[in-house]
C-alpha positions as CSV (number, residue, x, y, z in Angstrom):
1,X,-26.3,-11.2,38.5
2,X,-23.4,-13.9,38.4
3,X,-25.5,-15.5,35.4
4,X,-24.6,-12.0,33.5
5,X,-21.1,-12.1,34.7
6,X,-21.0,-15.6,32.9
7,X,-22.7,-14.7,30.4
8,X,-20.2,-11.5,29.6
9,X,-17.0,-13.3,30.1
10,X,-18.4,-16.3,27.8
11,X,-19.3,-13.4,25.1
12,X,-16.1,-11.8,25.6
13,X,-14.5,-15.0,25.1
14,X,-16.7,-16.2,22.2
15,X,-16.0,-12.6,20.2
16,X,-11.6,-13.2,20.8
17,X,-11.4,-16.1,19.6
18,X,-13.4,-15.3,16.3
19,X,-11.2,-11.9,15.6
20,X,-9.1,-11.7,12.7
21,X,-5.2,-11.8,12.9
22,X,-3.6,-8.9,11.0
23,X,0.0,-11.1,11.0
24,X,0.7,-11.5,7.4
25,X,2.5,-14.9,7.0
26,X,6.0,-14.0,6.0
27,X,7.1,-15.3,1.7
28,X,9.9,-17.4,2.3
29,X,12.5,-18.1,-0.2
30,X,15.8,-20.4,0.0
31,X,18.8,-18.9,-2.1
32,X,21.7,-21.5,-3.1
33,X,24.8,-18.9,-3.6
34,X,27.9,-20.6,-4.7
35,X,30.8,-19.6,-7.4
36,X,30.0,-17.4,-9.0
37,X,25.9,-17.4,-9.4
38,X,22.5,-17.2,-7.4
39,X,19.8,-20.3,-7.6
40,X,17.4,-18.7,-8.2
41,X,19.0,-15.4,-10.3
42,X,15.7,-13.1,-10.1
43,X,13.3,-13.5,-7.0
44,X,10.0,-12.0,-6.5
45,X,8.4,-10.6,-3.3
46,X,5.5,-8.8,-2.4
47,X,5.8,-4.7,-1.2
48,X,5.0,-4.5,2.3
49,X,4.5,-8.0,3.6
50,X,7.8,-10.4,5.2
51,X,10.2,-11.6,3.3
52,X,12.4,-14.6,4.7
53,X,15.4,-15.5,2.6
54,X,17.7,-18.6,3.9
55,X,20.8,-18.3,2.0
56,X,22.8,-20.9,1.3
57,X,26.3,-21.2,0.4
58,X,27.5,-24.6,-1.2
59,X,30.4,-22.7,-2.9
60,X,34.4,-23.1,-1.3
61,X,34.2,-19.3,-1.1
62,X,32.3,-16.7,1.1
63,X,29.7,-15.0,-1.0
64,X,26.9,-12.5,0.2
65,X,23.4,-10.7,-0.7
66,X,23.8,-7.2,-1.2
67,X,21.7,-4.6,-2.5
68,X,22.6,-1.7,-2.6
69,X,19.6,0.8,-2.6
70,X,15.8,-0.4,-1.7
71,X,13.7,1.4,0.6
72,X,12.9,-1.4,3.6
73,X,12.2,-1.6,7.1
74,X,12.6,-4.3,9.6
75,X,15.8,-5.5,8.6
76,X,17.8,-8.5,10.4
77,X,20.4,-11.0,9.9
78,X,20.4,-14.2,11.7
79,X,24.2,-13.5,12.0
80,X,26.0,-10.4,11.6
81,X,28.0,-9.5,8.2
82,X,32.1,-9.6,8.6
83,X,32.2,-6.6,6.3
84,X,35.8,-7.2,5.9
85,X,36.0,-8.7,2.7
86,X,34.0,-6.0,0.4
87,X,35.6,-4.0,-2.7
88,X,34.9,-0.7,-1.5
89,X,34.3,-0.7,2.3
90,X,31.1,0.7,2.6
91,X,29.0,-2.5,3.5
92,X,27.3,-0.2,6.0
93,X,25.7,1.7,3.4
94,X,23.8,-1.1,1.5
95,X,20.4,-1.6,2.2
96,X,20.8,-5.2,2.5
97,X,23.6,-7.2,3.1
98,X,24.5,-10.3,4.4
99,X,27.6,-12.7,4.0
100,X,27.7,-16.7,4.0
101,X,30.6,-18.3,4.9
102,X,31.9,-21.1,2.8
103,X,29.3,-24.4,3.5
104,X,27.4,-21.9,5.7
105,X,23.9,-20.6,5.9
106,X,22.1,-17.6,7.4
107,X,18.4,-15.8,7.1
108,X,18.0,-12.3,6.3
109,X,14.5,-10.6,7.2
110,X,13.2,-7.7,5.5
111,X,9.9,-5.6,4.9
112,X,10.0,-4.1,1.2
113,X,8.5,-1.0,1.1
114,X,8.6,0.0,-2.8
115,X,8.0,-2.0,-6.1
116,X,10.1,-2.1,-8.3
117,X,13.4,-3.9,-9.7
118,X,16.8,-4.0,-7.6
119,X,20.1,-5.6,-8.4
120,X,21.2,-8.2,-6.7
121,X,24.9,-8.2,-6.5
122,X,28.1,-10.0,-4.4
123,X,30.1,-7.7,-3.2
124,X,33.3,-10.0,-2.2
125,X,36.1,-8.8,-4.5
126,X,35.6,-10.5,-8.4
127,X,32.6,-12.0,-8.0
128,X,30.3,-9.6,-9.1
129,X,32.3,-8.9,-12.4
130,X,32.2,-13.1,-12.7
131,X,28.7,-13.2,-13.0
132,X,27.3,-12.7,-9.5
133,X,24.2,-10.8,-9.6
134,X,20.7,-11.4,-9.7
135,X,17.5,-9.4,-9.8
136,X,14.9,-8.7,-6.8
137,X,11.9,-7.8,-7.9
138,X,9.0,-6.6,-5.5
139,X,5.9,-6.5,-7.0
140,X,2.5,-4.3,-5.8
141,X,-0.2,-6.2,-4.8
């Protein structure tokens, strides 16, 4: 009897270990955002799987990562927009946004649920009409 119990919890053991994960490793991407562009300009994720962007302000300015309509889910900043500085007030309603301070950095998680092309766009007042946008494109598997 107890060589069965050993046998069992070895088995049990033995049949963990060799499962498959279902975690799909997240696409990382690091965004240099300074005045008045995006390095890179048009960025390309998968649909469904994480996306990591770091974004990184070397500009004298605040800048941010807004786009305006994509469908996603799972959505996070490292650190929490101002919203203060926007041309029309409604930074709630994007469906991504986050801001950099000047010299800062911060992460923005997402899960893109649709393929397709979005702009990319900066929504602190004159930037987006000097040239800051850039395209996200999320491509189907």
């Amino acid at each position: 009897m107890l060589y069965k119990k050993i046998f069992l919890a070895i088995s049990l053991l033995f049949l963990s270990a060799c499962g498959a994960s279902n975690t799909v490793p997240a696409t990382e991407i690091t965004i240099d955002m300074n005045e008045f562009l995006y390095t890179p300009a048009e960025i390309t994720i998968p649909v469904n799987q994480p996306v990591v962007l770091t974004l990184i302000n070397s500009g004298a300015q605040e800048h941010d990562f807004v786009v305006e309509t994509i469908p996603v889910t799972n959505v996070q900043a490292q650190h929490e927009s101002s919203g203060q500085h926007h041309m029309t007030g409604n930074a709630a309603e994007y469906d991504l946004h986050v801001s950099v301070g000047a010299n800062g950095t911060n992460t923005l998680s997402f899960i893109a649920t649709q393929a397709g092309t979005y702009k990319i766009f900066c929504s602190v007042q004159g930037h987006e009409v000097a040239g800051m946008v850039g395209e996200l494109v999320v491509t189907s598997q």
